[in-house]
N, C-alpha and C positions, 0 to 999 in steps of 0.2 A: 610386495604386490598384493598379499591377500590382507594386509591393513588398508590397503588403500579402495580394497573392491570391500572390505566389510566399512567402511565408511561410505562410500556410495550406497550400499545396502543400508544403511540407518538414514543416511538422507531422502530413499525413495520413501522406507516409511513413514518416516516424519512428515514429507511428505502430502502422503496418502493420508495420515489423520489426517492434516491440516485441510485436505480439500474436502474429505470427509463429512468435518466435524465442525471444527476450526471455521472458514470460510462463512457458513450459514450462521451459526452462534454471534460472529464478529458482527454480519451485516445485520441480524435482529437486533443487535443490541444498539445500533446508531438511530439517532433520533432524526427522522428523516424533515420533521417540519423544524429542528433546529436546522439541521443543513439550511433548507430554503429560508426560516431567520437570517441566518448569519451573511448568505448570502445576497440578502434584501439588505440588509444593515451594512455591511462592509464593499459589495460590488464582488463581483466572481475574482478579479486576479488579488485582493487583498484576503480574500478568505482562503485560497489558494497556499499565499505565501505565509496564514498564520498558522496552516495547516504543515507547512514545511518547516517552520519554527519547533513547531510540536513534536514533529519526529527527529528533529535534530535535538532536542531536547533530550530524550531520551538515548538517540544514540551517540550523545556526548557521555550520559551518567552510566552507561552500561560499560564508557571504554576507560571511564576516571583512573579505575584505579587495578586494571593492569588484569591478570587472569581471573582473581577472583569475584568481581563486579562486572567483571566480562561472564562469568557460570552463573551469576544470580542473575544477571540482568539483562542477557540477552533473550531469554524467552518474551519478558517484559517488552522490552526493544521489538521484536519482533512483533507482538500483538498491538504494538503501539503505531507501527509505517504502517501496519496492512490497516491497524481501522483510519491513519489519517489517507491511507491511497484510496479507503474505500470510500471517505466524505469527500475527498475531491472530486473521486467519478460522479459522487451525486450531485455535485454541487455544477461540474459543468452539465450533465444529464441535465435537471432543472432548471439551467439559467438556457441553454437552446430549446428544450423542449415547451417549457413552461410550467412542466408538472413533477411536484417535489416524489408522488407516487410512486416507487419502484417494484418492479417485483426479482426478487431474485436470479429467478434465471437471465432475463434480459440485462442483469447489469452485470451478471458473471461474463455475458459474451461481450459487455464492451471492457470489462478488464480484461479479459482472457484476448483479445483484438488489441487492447491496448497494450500489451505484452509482448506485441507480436507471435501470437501461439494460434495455433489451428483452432476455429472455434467450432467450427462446422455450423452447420442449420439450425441446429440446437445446442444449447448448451449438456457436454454430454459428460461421464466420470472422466475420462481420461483428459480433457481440456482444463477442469479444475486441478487435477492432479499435475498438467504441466505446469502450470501456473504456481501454485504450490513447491513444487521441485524448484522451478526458478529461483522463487523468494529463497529457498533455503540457502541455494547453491549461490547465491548470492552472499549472504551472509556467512557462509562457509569459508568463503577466497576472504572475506575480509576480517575473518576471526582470530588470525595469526597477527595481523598489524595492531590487533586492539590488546594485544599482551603488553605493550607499553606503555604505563601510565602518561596519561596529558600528552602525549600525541596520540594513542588509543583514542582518546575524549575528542580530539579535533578531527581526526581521522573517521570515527564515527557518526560526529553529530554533522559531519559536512556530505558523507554519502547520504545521510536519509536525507538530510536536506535538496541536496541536486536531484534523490530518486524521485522524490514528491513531486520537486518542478519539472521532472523528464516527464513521468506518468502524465501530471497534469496536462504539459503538451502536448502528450500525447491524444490524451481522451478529449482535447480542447480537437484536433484534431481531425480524428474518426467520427466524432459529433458536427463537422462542417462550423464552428465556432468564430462569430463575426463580432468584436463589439458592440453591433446591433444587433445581433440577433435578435433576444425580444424586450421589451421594455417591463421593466419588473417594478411594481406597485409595492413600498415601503406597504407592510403590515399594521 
């Protein structure tokens, strides 16, 4: 019992960095006018699903080869769903809004909504941190399946694949998202 509450206790911190730290670092670093590129160039549900290719990608290499590509390469894996969850919020954000612009807080409450987790009025610690806690415990349940080589790898690279297309449903969703929505002028 107290292995299982000090592993809960390492997932809240983990956690707490990641909404912290993690969360704000991820989304400065995505190139938001490549977002609206690619989605000018490709159409929303094609940049979508090369966005879901991309995390399957990763969580196919992280499950290859069994425990220890699973310890290397799940941090990686990890930072690799959240920034493709995080291009896809922007990418349906800009394809109903029309404006590739975002600013942090407002896109944390449509992930943290698209999560289904309490956002409240504002974007506040404790909303980033459940969001955060989620992803971990997410990848927690599925850390034991990826101990076995090559089905670890399809096992992997097929949840980040469906998590990518759920989120995206989802933020397609909570954004009222029509294939008309708005008409987008190739750059």
């Amino acid at each position: 019992m107290k292995a299982l509450k000090k592993i809960s206790t390492n997932i809240k911190q983990q956690a707490d960095r990641l909404a912290h730290e993690g969360f704000k670092q991820i989304f400065s670093r995505i190139d938001q006018l490549g977002v609206k590129k690619g989605v000018d160039k490709l159409g929303l549900d094609k940049f979508i699903e090369q966005c879901a290719y991309m995390a399957a990608g990763s969580g196919a290499l992280s499950g290859t080869g069994g425990l220890i590509t699973m310890m290397a390469g799940m941090p990686v894996d990890v930072a690799n769903l959240i920034t493709q969850q995080f291009r896809v919020t922007m990418a349906v954000m800009y394809y109903t809004k029309g404006n590739y612009k975002i600013n942090f807080n407002e896109f944390m409450s449509v992930v943290a909504a698209s999560m289904k987790v309490e956002a409240g009025v504002a974007v506040a610690k404790t909303a980033m941190e459940a969001v955060a806690e989620k992803i971990m415990l997410k990848f927690g349940a599925r850390a034991a399946q990826r101990l076995v080589p090559v089905v670890g790898a399809v096992i992997g690279g097929t949840a980040n694949y469906l998590f990518i297309k759920r989120m995206a449903a989802s933020v397609k969703e909570l954004n009222g998202y029509t294939k008309e929505a708005i008409v987008i002028q190739p750059s």
